[in-house]
C-alpha positions as CSV (number, residue, x, y, z in Angstrom):
1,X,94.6,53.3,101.3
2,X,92.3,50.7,101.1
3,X,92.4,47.4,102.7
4,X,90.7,43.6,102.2
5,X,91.3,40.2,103.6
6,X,90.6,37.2,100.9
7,X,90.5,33.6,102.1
8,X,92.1,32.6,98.2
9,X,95.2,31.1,97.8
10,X,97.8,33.1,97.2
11,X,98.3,32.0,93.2
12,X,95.1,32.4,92.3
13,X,94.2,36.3,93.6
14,X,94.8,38.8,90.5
15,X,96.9,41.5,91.6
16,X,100.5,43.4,90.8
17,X,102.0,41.6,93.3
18,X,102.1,38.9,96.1
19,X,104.1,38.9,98.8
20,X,105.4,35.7,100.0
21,X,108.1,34.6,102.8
22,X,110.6,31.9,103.0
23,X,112.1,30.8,106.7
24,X,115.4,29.0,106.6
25,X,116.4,25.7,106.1
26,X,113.9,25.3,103.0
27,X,111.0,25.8,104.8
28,X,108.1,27.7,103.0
29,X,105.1,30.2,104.5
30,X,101.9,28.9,103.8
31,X,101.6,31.2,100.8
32,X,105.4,30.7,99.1
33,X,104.0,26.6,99.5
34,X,100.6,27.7,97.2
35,X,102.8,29.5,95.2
36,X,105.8,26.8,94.3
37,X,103.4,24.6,93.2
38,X,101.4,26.9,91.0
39,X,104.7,27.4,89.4
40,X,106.6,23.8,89.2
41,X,108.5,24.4,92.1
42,X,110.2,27.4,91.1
43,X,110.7,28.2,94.8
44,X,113.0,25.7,95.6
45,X,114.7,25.8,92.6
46,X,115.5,29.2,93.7
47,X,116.5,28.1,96.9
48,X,118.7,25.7,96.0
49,X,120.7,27.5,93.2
50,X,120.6,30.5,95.9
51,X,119.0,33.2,94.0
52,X,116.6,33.4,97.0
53,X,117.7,34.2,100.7
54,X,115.8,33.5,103.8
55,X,117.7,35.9,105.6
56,X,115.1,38.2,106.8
57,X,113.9,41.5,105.2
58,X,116.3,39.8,101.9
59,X,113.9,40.5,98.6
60,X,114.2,38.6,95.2
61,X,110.5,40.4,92.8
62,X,110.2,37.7,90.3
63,X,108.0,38.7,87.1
64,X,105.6,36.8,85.4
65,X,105.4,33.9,87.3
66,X,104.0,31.1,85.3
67,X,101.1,29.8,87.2
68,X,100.6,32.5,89.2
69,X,97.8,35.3,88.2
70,X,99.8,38.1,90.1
71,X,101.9,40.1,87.7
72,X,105.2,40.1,90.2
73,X,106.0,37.5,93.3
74,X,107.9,39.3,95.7
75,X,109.9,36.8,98.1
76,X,111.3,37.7,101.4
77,X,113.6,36.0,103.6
78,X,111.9,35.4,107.4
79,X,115.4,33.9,109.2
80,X,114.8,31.4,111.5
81,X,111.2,30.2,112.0
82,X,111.4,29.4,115.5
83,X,112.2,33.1,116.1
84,X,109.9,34.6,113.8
85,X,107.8,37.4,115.8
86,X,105.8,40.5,115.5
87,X,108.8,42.5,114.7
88,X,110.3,39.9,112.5
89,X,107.0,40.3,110.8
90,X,107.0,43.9,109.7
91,X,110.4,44.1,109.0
92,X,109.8,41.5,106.4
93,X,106.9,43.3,104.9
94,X,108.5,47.2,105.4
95,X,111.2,45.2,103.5
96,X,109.1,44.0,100.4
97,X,107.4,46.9,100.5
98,X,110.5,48.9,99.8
99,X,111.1,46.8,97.2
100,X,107.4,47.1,95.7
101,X,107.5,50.8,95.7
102,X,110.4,50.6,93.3
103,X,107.7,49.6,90.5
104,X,104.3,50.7,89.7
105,X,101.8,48.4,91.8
106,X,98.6,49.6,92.7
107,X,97.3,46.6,94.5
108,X,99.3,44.1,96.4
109,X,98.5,40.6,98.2
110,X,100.8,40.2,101.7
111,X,100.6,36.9,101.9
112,X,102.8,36.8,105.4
113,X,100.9,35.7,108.0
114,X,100.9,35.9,111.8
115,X,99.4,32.4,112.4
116,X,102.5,31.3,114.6
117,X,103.9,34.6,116.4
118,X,102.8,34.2,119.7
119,X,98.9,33.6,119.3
120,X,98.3,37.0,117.5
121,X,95.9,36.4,115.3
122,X,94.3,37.7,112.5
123,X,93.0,41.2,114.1
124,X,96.7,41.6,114.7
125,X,98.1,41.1,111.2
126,X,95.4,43.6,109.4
127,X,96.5,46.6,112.2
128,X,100.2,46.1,111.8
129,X,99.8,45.5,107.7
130,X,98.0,49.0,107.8
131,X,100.8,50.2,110.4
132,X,103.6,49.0,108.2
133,X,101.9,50.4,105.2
134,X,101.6,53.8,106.7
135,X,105.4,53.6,107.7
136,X,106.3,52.9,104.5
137,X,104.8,55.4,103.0
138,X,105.4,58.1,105.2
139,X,107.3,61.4,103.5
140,X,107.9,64.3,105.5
141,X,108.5,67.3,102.4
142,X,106.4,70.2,103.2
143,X,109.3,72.1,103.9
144,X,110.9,71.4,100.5
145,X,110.6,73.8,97.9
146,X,109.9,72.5,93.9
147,X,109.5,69.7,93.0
148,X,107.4,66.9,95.6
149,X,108.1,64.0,96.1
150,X,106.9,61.2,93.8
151,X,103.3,60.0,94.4
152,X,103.0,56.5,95.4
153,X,100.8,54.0,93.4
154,X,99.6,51.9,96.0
155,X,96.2,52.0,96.1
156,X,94.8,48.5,97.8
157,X,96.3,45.9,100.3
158,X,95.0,42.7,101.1
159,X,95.9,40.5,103.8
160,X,95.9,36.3,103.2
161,X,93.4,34.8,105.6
162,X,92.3,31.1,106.6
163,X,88.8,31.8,106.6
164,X,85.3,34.2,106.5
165,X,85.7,34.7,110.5
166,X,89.5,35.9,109.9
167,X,89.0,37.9,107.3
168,X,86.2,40.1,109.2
169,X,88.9,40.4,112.4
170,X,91.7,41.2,109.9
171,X,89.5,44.1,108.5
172,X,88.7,45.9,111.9
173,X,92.5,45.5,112.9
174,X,92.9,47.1,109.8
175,X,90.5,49.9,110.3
176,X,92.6,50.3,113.7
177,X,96.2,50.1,112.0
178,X,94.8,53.4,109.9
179,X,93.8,55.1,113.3
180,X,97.1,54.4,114.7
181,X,99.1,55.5,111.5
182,X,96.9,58.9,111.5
183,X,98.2,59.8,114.6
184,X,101.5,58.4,114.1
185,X,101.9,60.5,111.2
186,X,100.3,63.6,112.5
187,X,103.1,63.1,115.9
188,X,105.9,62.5,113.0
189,X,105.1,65.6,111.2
190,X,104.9,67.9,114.1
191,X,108.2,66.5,115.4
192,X,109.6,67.2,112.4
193,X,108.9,70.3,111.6
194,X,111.7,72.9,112.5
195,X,111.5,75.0,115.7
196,X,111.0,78.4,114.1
197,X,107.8,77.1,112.3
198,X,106.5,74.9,115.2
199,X,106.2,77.3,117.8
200,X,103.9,76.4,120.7
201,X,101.1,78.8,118.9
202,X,101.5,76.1,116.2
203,X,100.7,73.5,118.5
204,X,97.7,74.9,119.7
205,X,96.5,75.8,116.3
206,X,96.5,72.3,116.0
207,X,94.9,71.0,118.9
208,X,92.4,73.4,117.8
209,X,92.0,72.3,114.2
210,X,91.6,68.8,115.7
211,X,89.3,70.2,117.3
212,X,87.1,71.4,114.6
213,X,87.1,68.6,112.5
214,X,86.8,65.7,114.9
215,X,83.4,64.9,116.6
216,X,83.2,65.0,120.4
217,X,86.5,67.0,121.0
218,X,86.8,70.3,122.3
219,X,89.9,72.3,122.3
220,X,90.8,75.2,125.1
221,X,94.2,77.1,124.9
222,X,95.5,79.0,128.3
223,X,97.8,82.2,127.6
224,X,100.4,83.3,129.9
225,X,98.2,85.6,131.7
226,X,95.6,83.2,132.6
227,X,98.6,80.6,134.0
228,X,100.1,83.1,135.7
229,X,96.8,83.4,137.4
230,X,96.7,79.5,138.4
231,X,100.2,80.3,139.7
232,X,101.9,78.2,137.4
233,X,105.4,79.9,137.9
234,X,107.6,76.9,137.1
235,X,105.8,76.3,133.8
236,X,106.3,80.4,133.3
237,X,109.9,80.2,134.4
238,X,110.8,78.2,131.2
239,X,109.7,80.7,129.0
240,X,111.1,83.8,130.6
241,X,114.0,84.1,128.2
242,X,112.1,83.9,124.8
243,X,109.3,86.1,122.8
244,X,107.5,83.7,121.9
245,X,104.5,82.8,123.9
246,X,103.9,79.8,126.3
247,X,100.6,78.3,126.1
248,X,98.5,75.7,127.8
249,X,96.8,73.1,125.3
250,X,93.9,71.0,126.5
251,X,92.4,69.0,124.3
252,X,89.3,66.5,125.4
253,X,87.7,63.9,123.8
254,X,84.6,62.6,125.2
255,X,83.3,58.8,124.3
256,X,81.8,58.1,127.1
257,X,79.7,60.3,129.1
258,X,79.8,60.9,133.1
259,X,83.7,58.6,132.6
260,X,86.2,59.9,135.2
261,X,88.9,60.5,132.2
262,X,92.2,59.2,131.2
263,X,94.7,62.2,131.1
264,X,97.5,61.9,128.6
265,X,99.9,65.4,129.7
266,X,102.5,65.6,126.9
267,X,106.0,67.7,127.3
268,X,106.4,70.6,124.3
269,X,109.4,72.4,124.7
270,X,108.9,73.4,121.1
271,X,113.3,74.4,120.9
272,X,115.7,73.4,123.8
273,X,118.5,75.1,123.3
274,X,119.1,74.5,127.8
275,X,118.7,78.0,128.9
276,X,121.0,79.9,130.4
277,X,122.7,76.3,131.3
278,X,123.4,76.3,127.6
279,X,123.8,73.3,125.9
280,X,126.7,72.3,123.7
281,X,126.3,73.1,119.8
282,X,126.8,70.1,118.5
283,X,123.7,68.0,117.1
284,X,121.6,71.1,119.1
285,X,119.1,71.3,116.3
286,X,117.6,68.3,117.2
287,X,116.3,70.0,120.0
288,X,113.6,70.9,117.8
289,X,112.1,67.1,118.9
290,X,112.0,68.0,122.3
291,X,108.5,68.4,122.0
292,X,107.7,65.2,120.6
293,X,106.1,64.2,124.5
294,X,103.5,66.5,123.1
295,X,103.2,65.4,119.4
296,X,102.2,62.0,120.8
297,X,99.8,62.3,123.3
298,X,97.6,64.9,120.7
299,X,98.3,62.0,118.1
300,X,97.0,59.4,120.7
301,X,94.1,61.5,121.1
302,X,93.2,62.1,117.6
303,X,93.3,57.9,116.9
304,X,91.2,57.5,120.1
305,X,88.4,60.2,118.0
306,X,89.0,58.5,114.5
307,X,88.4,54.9,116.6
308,X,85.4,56.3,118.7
309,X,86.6,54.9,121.7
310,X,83.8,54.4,124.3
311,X,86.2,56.5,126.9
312,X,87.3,59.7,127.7
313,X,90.7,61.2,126.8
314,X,92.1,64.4,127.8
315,X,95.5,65.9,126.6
316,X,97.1,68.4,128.8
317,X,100.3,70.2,126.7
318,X,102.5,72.5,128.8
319,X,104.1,74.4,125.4
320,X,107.1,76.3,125.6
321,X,110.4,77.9,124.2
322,X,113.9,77.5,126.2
323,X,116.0,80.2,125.3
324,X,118.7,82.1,127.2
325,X,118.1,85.8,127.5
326,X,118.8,89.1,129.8
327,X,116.0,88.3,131.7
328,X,115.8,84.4,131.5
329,X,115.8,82.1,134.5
330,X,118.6,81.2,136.3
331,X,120.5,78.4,137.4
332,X,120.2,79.3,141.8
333,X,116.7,81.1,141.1
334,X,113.8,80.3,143.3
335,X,109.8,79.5,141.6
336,X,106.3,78.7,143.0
337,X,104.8,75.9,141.4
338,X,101.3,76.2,140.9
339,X,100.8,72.9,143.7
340,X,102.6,75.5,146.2
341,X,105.5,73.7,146.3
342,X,108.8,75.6,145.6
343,X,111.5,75.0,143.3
344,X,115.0,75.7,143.4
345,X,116.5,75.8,139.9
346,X,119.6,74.7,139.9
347,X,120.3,73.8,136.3
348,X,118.0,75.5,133.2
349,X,118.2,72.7,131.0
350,X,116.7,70.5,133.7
351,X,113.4,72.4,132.2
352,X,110.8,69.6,131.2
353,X,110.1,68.6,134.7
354,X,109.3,72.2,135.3
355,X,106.7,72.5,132.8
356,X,105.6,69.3,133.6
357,X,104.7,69.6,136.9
358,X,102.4,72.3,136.9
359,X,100.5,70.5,133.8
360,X,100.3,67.4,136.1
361,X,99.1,69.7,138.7
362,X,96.3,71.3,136.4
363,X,95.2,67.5,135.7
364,X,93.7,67.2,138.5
365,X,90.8,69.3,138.0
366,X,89.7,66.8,135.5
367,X,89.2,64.4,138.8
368,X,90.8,62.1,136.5
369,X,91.0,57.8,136.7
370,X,94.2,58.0,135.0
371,X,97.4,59.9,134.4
372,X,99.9,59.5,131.9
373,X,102.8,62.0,131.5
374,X,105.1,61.4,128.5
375,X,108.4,63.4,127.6
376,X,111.9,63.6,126.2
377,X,112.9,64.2,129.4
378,X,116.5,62.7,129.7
379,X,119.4,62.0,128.7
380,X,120.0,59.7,131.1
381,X,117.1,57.3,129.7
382,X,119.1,57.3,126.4
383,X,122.2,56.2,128.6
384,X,120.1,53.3,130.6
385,X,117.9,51.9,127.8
386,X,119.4,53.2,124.4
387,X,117.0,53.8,120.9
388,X,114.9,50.9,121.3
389,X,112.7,51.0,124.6
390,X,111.0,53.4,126.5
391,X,111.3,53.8,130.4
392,X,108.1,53.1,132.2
393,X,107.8,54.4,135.5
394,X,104.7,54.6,137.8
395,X,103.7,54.7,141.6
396,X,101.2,51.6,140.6
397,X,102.4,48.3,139.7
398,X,99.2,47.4,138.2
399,X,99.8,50.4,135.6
400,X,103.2,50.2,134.9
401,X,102.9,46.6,134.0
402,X,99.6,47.5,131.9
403,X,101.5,49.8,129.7
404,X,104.0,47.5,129.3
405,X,102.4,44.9,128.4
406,X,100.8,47.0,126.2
407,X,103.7,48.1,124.5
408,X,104.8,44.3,124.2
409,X,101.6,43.5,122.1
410,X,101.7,46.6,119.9
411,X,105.5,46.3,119.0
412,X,106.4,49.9,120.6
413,X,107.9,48.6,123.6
414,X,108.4,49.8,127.1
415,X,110.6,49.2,129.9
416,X,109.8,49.3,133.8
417,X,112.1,51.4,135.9
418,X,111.6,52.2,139.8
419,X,111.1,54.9,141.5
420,X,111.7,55.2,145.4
421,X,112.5,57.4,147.8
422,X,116.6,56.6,147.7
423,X,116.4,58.8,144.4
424,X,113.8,61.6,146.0
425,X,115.9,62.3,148.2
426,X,118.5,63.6,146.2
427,X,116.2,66.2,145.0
428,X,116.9,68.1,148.3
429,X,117.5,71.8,148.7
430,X,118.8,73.8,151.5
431,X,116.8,77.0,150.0
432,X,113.1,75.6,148.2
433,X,111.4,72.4,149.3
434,X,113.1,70.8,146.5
435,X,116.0,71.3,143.7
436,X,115.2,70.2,139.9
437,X,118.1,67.9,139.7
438,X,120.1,65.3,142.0
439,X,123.4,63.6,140.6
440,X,124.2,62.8,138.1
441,X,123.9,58.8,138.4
442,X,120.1,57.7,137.9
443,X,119.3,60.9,136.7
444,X,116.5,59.5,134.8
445,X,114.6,57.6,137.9
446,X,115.5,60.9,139.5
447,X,113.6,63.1,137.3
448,X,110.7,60.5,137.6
449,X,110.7,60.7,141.5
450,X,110.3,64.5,140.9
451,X,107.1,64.5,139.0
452,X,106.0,61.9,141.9
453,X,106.1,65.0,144.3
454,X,103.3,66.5,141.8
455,X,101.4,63.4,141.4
456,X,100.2,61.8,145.0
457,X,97.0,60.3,145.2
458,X,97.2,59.9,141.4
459,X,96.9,56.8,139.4
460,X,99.9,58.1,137.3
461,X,102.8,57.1,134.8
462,X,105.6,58.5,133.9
463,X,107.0,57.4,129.8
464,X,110.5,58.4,128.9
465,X,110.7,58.8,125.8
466,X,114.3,60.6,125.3
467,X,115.7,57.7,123.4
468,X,112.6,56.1,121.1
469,X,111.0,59.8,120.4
470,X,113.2,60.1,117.5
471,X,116.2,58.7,115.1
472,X,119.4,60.6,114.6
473,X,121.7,60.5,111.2
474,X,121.1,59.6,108.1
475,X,117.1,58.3,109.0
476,X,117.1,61.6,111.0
477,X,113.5,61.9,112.1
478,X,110.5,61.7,114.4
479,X,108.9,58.3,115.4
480,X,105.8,59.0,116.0
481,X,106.6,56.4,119.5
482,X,104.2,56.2,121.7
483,X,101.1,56.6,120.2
484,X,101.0,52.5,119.2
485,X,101.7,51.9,122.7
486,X,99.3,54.3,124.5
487,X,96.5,53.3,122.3
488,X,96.9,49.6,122.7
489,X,96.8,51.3,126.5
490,X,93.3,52.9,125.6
491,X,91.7,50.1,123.2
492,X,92.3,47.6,126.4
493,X,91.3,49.5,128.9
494,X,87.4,50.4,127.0
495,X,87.5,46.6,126.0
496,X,87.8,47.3,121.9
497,X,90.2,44.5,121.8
498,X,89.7,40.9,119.9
């Protein structure tokens, strides 16, 4: 795809169409204002006999506007303009888009703006153009056999400016969206890809492709035999009941040479189906996304390569099948983590913290400045914070509120949850120095306070993702979330922001 910012009103650009947005109560974006009076006022006309809604993400395509070089107008209601946001923003544009794709454009103005959403600026509206773009044209069909799906036109996107100094921000944030979008999409399709095919040998065949064709990133994969050798016997205990093979995925990118690192450790529990603690069969096969803490942080790390960030990323993937078997772990049995610390298992589904800690434990070797664990870890984050935000937890203020205010800027948002030691203590065990599950209520602070145990000294965060990882029912797929959020994270933590 490519994209370009243009400083010329919106009626006189040559393309197949312009997007333009109307708030309500009459009121006109700066572009729909060029455009009515190119045309005579055909706008309000509109308006006023009500073939044109402002209600947001409503779409009137008008053809062959007279005045107007563009071959289609597109015209999408805002809602109120006092309330119009970031959000509002691309769901007005995924909206026209939608609409768009329904003909056969190859080049399209947006002329929505983000000149009055909360100062962002002009960087902001080319990255989340090129984000809402790539959303829109997202198709997951590589398991479908015959005939593929229809290739979309769209070729070219340009973004309405106010001037030269715009136009040049609006093209890097731009250049950004597309580094954000690769990695969305490449956490999307690996989340979407059934269990049987993405195995955790998939994963690391991945990481290692990655590895291949990006510059300054090197790929390493651990076998059970060599964890085993660490003494990573929680991560091991997982995979007990299944054939197919656990592996340890380390990816490293390296901007920035003699950088302690940032380490992003992602959960892949590649199929869930809870162990011996079996789960219920309903909705089970979309336990296949249970590996989408993994998807994202090898997503995050392939944006940070595609951007050149002047930093250093690692990925640490703990990748593994839970499956019940005659001789798979059992709710009562007894592990050694590889920090020393034992584990008593009392429930087999409880299985992402056990992976997890040994992967946070293996961090460490990386001396790192940073530590990021993200995971569908429980259902009790679903419970607390629904579909729409992710649950932020961290033994630093200073971090937790980073990430969050980096998910507020880049429209994937997070929420902060505590952790203390009310909730650790629930994780006692009269038989291991700690049990993998407390009660039931605050289960999800709970699992958080025991991947704290694994994590002193460390400038860590914890991102649950159970709820915003992936969509259920008729849009039935991966998200892609959090890869937006963690590389605002990165981009303001090397100074690559506007």
């Amino acid at each position: 795809m490519e994209y370009f910012a243009t400083t010329s009103a919106a009626s006189r650009r040559a393309a197949d169409c312009v997007i333009v947005g109307i708030y309500d109560r009459g009121r006109l974006g700066t572009a729909a204002t060029d455009i009515d009076a190119a045309s005579g006022g055909l706008l309000k006309k509109l308006l006023k006999s009500g073939d044109v809604s402002a209600q947001l993400g409503q779409c009137k395509v008008l053809n062959g506007v007279d005045g107007v070089r563009a071959s289609r107008v597109v015209v999408v209601g805002l809602g109120k303009h006092s309330a119009f946001d970031v959000t509002k923003f691309r769901r007005a544009f995924g909206a026209a888009l939608k609409a768009i794709l329904q003909t056969n454009s190859r080049q399209v103005l947006n002329g929505l703006t983000l000149e009055e959403t909360n100062g962002a600026g002009a960087y902001y509206l080319g990255r989340f153009s090129a984000e809402t773009v790539g959303e829109a044209l997202y198709r997951f069909t590589s398991m479908k056999s015959g005939k593929k799906s229809k290739v979309m036109p769209l070729r070219k996107v340009g973004m309405a400016v106010g001037s030269r100094g715009d136009a040049a921000r609006a093209s890097r944030g731009a250049e950004h969206g597309q580094a954000i979008v690769a990695g969305v999409s490449l956490a999307k399709d690996l989340g979407n890809l059934p269990a049987n095919v993405c195995t955790p040998s998939h994963l690391a065949r991945t990481a290692q492709k990655i590895a291949r064709e990006n510059k300054n990133v090197t790929a390493r994969v651990l076998n059970e035999t060599e964890m085993k050798r660490l003494g990573m016997h929680s991560l091991l205990s997982v995979t007990a009941g299944t054939k197919e093979p656990a592996k340890l995925i380390v990816l490293q990118y390296k901007g920035k040479a003699g950088a302690k690192p940032i380490v992003l450790v992602g959960k892949g529990v590649t199929f869930d189906s809870g162990g011996i603690s079996l789960k219920p069969g309903p909705r089970m096969d979309e336990m296949k996304f249970d590996m989408c803490g993994a998807a994202s942080v090898i997503g995050t790390l392939l944006t940070a390569a595609k951007l050149k960030l002047p930093l250093n990323v690692n990925v640490v993937v703990p990748a593994v099948e839970n499956l019940p078997s005659g001789i798979a772990t059992k709710p009562g049995d007894i592990v050694k983590s590889m920090s020393g610390k034992t584990i008593e298992i009392l429930n087999t589904d409880a299985e992402g913290r056990l992976i997890l800690c040994d992967a946070l434990t293996y961090s460490r070797r990386f001396k790192p400045d940073t530590v990021i664990d993200v995971a569908t870890l429980t259902g009790a984050c679903v419970i607390a914070l629904g579909h729409y935000r992710t649950a932020v937890m961290s033994t630093s203020d200073r971090l937790q509120n980073a990430i969050v205010a980096a998910g507020v800027t880049a429209d994937d948002r997070g929420w902060p949850m505590p952790l203390g030691e009310e909730w650790t203590a629930e994780l006692e065990s009269n038989f291991a120095d700690m049990a993998n599950i407390g009660g039931r209520e605050g289960g999800a602070i709970i699992a958080g306070c025991f991947l704290g145990k694994f994590t002193e000294g460390l400038n860590w965060a914890h991102l649950d993702i159970a709820g915003t990882a992936y969509k259920a029912g008729k849009a039935k797929g991966a998200t892609g979330r959090p890869v937006p959020m963690l590389t605002e994270y990165l981009l303001g933590r090397c100074g690559a922001l506007p």
